[in-house]
Each structure stands twice: as C-alpha cells, then as structure tokens.
N, C-alpha and C positions, 0 to 999 in steps of 0.2 A: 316516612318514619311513623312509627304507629304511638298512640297517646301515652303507652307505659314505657316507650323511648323516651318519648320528648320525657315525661315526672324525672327518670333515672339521668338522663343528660341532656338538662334545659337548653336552647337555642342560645348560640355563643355568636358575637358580634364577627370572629371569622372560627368557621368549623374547621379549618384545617391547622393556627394555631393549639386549636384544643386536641385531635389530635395528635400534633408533634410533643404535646405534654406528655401525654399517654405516652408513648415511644422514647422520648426522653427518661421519661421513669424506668422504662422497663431496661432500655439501655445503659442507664449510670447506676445502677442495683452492684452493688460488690460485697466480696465476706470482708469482713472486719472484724478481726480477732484481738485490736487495742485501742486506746483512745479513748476509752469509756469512760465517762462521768459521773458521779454521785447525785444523781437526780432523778426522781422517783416518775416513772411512770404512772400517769393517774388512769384510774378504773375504768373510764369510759375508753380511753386509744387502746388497752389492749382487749376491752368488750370489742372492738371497730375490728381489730386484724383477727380476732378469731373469728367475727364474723364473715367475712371476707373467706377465711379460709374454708368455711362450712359449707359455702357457696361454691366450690372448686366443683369443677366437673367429675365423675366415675364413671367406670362400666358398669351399665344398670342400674347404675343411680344407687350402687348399694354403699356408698360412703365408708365406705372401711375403717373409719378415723375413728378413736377419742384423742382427746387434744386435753395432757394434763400439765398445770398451770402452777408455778412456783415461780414468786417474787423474790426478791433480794431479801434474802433472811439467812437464818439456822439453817434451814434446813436443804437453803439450795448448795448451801456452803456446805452441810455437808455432804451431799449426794458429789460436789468436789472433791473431795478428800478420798469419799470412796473409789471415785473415778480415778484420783490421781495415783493411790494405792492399792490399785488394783491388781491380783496376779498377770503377771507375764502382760504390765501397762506399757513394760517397757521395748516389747519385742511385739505391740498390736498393727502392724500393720496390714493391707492387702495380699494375701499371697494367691500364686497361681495353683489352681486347685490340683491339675494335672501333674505336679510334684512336689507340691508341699512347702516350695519353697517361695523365701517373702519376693515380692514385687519391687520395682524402684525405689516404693516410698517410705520413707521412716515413719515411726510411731509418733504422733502429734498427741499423744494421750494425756501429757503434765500440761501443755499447754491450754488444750478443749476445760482441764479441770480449773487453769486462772483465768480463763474466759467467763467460766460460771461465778466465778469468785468477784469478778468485776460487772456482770450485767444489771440491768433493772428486773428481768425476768427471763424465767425460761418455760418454754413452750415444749411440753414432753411428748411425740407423737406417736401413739398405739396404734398398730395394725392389728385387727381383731378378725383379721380370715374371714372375707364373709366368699369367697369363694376358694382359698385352698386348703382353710383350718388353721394356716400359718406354718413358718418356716420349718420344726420339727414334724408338720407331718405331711408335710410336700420330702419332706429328708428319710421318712420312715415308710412310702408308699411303696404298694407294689409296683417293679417296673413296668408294668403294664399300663400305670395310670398314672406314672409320676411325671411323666411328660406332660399329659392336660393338669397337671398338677401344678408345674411349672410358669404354665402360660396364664394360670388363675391366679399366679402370686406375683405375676408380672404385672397383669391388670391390674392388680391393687397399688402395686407400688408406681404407678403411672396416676393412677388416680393420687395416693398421699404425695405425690410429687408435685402433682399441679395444686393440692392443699397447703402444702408447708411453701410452694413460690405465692401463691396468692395473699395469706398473710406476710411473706415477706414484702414483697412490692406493698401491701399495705401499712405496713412498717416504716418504709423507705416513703412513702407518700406525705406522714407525717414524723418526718424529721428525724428519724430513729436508724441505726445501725446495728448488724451483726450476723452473724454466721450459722449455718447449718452443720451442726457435729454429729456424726455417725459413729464415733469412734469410744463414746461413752458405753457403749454396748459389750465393754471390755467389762462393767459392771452392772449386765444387765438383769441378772437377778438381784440383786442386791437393789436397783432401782426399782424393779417391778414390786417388792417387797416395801419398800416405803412406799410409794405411789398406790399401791395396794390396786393391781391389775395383773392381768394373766396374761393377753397378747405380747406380740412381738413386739419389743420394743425396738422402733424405725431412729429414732435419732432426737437430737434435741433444738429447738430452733431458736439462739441466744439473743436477746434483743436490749440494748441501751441505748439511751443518748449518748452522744459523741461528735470529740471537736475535729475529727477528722475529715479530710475534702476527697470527693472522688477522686480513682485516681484512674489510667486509661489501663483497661484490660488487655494483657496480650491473646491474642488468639490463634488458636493454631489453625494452620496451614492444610489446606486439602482434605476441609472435614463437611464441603457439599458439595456434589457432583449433581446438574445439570443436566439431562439426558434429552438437549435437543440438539441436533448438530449445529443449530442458530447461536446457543452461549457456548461461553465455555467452562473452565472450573471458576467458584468464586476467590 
C-alpha cells in the first residue's frame, strides 16, 4: 500500500471489516422519493458530496459536468411548479423511439416536482459536450458522423453517471436520502433559463434527511451472464 493510500485510508484494526462498510454502503443505497424532514443541510456535507462527485472518473478525464446547486427555498420550489406544470407533464414518459409510442411506464412528473418541494437541496447536473456538443447536435449530425457522435455522448453520460452515484453514496455515507430525477427535463429550458446554462440538462440529484429505513431491493432476474462453462447464470 503506498503512503498516499495509507493518508486516504489509515490502517484499520481489521481491514476487511472496513471494507465490508464500503460494500455495505454501496449496497443499501436506494431512491427515496418520501420521508423527508425539515432539516437544513449544513454547507460543509454538501461541499463533501460535491466533492466526491468532481472526483468520479471520465473518458479523458474531460469531466463533462457542472453541478448547479439550489437549497430549500423559492426558487427550488419554484423550478417545482414549473416542473409540475409543465406542457404534456402528464403524458412524459419513456417512449420506444422506433414508433413513437410510450413504453410501460407512466409519467412520475407531479411526483419528481413534490420531491423537490420536500428536499434540503438539489443538485442540477449539466452535460456540457465536451466530446459530442450535446444532445441536439449528436440529433442534427450528418449520418455519417452521428454514429461517432453517439458513442461520444455515451462516454459522457457514463462519465456523469459514475458523478451523480459518487455524490450519492456520499450522501448516503452521511446520513442523507434521495433520488435521481430525469424526468424534470420535461421543463428543461425553462430550468436552463433560471439556472442560467446552455448544456444539456442530464437530471437533478434530490437529497434530504429522512426517517426512512433501508429497505431490500428487488432485483431482477438474468441481468449477468458468466461466460465460463465453470459458473453459471448469477
């Protein structure tokens, strides 16, 4: 273990309790969309989970993120409202691109806006293109070049993915709950417009205290396959 291991994670009386903590965190992590409490986040925990999240790994290290920040006030309450009345909030869900038509899942969009109504903060995450320019011009390329176009806006969102779980687990480390919403992008100009940004807006990552208990996640069925004739499916 080399000397900037040991500073980052001091010698523990048994090293493999410490990391079944690690593993434990990572495993009892859930979204939490109620239960919140009226209790102010103080300025230093969510300086800690942004920083954490700045830390997340990228493709070429080109960070794609800004990460804009709105507490429990006016103004996140209204970025709800806007969210909550938003055109066609009520018909936002997944659809299959290949006919236009919606997917299984219903619109959660009134909901995502009494999420933001109930948090201590939200966490606004920008994708600023630094390899496809962002989702309108990955949409407006020539086909020629919208396939590498594709695969640059994938690396990004791979990268703000392991960004927005790193400040979550850092969230969840100290004592905090709550969910990643995608579906406020039902009012995403209207946010970019407050928030005063031009990228894509990726989603919002809501975080408060809360008296809720983990609870066990279901998982589905036959989602790793093993390619040694020694295992089998997990």
């Amino acid at each position: 273990m080399s000397i900037e291991t040991e500073r980052l994670l001091p010698r523990h009386d048994n090293p493999h309790q410490l990391g079944r903590a690690v593993l434990d965190l990572i495993q009892s992590r859930r979204s939490l969309r109620e239960g919140f409490i009226d209790k102010p986040i103080p300025t230093e925990v969510i300086d800690e989970i942004i920083q954490s999240g700045l830390r997340a790994p990228s493709s070429k290290n080109a960070q794609p993120w800004r990460v804009h920040v709105l507490e429990r006030g006016e103004r996140l309450a209204g970025i709800a409202d806007t969210v909550q009345f938003a055109k066609n909030a009520r018909d936002y869900a997944p659809i299959d691109p290949a006919t236009g038509q919606l997917r299984q899942w219903e619109s959660t969009v009134a909901e995502s806006a009494q999420v933001l109504r109930a948090v201590g903060v939200g966490l606004f995450v920008e994708n600023r293109g630094a390899f496809s320019g962002g989702r309108q011009s990955v949409a407006n390329a020539n086909n020629s070049v919208r396939g590498n176009g594709i695969v640059g806006y994938s690396f990004e969102m791979i990268g703000l993915g392991a960004m927005v779980e790193n400040m979550w687990l850092s969230a969840h480390a100290q004592g905090l709950g709550g969910v990643f919403m995608g579906d406020v992008l039902v009012a995403e100009e209207e946010i970019q417009a407050e928030l005063a940004f031009s990228g894509d807006l990726v989603g919002v990552l809501a975080l408060g205290y809360t008296d809720l208990q983990p609870f066990e996640k279901a998982l589905k069925a036959d989602t790793v396959v093993y390619h040694d004739p020694s295992k089998g499916a997990l």
